[in-house]
N, C-alpha and C positions, 0 to 999 in steps of 0.2 A: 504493500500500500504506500510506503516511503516514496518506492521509485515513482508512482501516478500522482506524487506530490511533487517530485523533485526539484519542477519549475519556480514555487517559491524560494527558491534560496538567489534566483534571476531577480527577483521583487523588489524596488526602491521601496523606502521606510514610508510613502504617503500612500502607496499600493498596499503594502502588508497591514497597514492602519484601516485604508478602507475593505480588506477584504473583512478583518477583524469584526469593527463596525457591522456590518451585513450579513456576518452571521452570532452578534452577539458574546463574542470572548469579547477582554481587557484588550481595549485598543490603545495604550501608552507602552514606553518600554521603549527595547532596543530593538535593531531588527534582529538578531538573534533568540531573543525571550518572545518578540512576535511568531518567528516562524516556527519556533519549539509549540506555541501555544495552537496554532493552528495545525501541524500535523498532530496532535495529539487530538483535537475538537474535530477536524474536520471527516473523517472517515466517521463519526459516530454518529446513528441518527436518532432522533428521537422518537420516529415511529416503527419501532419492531415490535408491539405488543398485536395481538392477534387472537381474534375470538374464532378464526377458522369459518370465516362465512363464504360462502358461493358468489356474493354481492360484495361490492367496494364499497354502496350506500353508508353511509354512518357508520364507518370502523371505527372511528378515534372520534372521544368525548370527553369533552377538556373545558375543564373548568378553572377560571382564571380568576385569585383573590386579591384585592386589594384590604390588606390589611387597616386596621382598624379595632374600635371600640365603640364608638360613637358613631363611629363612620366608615364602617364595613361596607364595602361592594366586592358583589362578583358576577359572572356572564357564564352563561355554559355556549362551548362551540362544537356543532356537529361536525366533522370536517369528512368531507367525503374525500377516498380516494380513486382515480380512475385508470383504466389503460388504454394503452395506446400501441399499436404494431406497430415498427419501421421495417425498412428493407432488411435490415441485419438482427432484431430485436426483438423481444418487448420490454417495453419500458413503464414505469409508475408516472406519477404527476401527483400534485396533492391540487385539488381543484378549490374555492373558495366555500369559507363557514357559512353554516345556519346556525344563527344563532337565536334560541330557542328560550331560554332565561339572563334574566337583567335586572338586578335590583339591589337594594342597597336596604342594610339591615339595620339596625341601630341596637346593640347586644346589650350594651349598660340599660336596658329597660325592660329587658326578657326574665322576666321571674321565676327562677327555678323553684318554683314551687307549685304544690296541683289548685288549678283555680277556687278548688271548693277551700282548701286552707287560707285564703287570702282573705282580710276583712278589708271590705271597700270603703269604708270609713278610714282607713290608717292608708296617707300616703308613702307612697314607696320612694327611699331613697337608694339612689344609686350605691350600688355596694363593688368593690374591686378586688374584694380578697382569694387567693389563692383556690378554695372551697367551690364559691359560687362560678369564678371562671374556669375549673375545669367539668363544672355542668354547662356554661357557654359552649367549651370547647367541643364537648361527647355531644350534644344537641346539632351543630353545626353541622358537626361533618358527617353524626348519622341521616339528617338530613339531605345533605348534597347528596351522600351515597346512594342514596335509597329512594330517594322523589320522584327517580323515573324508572322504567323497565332496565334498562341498561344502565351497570356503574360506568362510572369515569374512568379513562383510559388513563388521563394525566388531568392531575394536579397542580397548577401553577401560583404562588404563594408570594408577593412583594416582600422583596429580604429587607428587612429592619436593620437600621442602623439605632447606636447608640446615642449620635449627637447628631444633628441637624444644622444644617446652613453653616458649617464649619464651629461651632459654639464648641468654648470648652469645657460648659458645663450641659451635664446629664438631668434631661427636664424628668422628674416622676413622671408622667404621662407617658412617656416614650419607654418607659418601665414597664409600665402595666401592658402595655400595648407589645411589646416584647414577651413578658410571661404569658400574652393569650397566643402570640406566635409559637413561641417553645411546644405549648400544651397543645396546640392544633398537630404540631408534628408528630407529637405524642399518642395522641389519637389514631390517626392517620396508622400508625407506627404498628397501632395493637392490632386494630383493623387489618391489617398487613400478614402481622404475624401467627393470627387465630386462622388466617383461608377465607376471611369474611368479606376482603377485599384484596384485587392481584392487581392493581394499576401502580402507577409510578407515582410520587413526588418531587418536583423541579422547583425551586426557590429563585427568583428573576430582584435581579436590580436594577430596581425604578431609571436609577441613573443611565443604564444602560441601553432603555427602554426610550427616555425623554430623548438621548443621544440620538438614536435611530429614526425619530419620526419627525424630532425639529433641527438636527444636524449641530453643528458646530456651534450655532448659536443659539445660546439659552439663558433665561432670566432678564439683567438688566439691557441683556442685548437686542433682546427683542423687542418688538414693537408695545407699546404702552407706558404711562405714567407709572405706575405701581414698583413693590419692590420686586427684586428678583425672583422672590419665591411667587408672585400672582401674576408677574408678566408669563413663567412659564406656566401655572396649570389654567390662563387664559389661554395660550398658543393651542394646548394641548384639549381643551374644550373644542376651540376652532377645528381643532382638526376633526374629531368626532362629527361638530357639527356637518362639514364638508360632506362629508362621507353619508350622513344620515340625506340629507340633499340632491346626493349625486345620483342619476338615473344608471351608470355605473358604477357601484355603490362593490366594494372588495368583499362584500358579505350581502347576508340575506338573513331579514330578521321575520320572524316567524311567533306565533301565540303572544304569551305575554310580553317577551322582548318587540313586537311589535308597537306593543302599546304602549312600551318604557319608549320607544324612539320618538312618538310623536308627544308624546308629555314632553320629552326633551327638546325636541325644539321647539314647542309652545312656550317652555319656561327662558328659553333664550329670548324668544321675542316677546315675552308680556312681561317678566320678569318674576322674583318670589311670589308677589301676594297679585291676588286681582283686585287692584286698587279701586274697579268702582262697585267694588260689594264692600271695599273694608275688612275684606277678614281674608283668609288662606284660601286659594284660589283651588282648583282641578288639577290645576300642573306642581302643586308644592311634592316635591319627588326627592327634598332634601339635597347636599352639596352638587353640582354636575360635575366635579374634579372627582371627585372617588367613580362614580360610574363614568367616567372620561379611562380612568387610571387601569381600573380593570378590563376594560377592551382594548385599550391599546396595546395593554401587557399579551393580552393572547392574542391578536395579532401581530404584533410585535416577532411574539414565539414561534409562530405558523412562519410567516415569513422568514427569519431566522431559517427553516429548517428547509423552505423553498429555498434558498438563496446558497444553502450546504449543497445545495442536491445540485444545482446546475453549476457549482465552482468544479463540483468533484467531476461533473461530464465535460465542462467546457475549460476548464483552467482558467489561465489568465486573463482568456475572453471574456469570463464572465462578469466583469467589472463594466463593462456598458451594456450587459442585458439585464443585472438585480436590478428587481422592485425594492422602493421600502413604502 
């Protein structure tokens, strides 16, 4: 497999960067820690798992989280795969998502407890301890698992960082919001290891993510008044909205993600509240950056794994054929 890479070590360092980029490794470094990183990623795909169907319809079911507490979102993507004969061949293709589920959960308000033990007279306060989220965490993902006929192929999970926007201190929020990530994996982990579920888990960095779909320029660079941190999950709205707009649209949204897509652009165009009622309008669908963050991410990932498949058949050509 070395030798069908060989041509990389030909590669100037903004080639080896963008090949990097396009399919999601660490694109900084040297060009030797480049090219080490890419024959190691690039031979490896992330769709080998297989239910042994006759049909390529909905083999891979992939559910993409944007982490959170408050502000959970996730998508599920059907992806179908297809084939195709050449004169010499046959070959795969992975062809574009239906995407099926879309929503954004809000878990600091989910009460682990059975409705008849609740008295509706006592308000509930938010609780964060250790106990109640990993009832968040078992509730979650036996849900994702289980909501539809088919488990999820892959798992797609925003990797947490410690500190944010470079700060050198560690906000408690960003705590809590790390121990409900640890315990999802944990879960995930059991589920795994009982037979109860055989799919994979993949962890994706955000940063890696924003890199691929607004490029080189991000935050204060980008277009708007705001700080860094809202000029890019503006960019990155934008882009969702595009896409939700465009009559060639890289996806297809289907059931209730249907009806997440035109809430979301009603709530781009009317804004939060419907101001001539005075109160929460039809489209109030909470943050559009978290359900921005989770679609991008699995497409993000799809793409990533188109963009492996056509470097590994075309080489170096394939740097003026990737989509992102």
């Amino acid at each position: 497999m070395a030798s069908k890479l060989s041509w990389l070590s030909t590669c100037k360092s903004n080639q080896l960067k963008a090949l990097a980029t396009a399919v999601g490794v660490n694109s900084s470094g040297t060009k030797p820690l480049l090219t080490s990183q890419l024959l190691e990623h690039l031979p490896k795909g992330y769709f080998n798992y297989s239910r042994n169907q006759t049909s390529f319809k909905a083999q891979y079911d992939i559910i993409s989280i944007d982490m959170g507490i408050r502000n959970l979102a996730y998508c599920r993507l059907i992806l179908p795969e297809s084939k195709f004969t050449t004169k010499s061949h046959e070959q795969k293709y992975i062809g574009n998502p239906a995407i099926t589920e879309w929503a954004r959960i809000e878990m600091s308000k989910r009460i682990p407890k059975p409705a008849g033990e609740q008295d509706p007279r006592i308000a509930v306060k938010e609780a964060f301890d250790p106990l109640t989220y990993s009832h968040h965490a078992y509730t979650l993902v036996n849900t994702l698992l289980n909501n539809t006929p088919n488990h999820p192929t892959h798992i797609l999970i925003e990797r947490q960082r410690f500190r944010s926007m470079g700060g050198s201190s560690v906000q408690e929020w960003t705590l809590r919001v790390n121990m409900f990530e640890a315990m999802i994996y944990a879960v995930l982990k059991s589920f795994s290891e009982r037979g109860d579920w055989r799919g994979s888990v993949h962890p994706v960095a955000p940063a890696k993510v924003a890199k691929f779909w607004l490029g080189e320029k991000q935050g204060a660079e980008l277009e708007g008044t705001g700080t860094k941190s809202e000029n890019t999950k503006g960019a990155k709205i934008s882009v969702v909205g595009r896409w939700l707009e465009e009559k060639n649209s890289p996806f297809q949204l289907e059931g209730q993600a249907k009806e997440m897509g035109e809430r979301y652009l009603l709530r781009r165009k009317v804004g939060k509240r419907n101001k001539s009622k005075g109160r929460e309008g039809p489209v109030e669908i909470g943050k559009l950056d978290d359900l921005a963050d989770c679609l991008l991410q699995g497409m993000a990932w799809i793409q990533w794994e188109k963009n492996r498949r056509l470097i590994m058949s075309s080489g170096i050509g394939a740097l003026g054929e990737m989509g992102t």
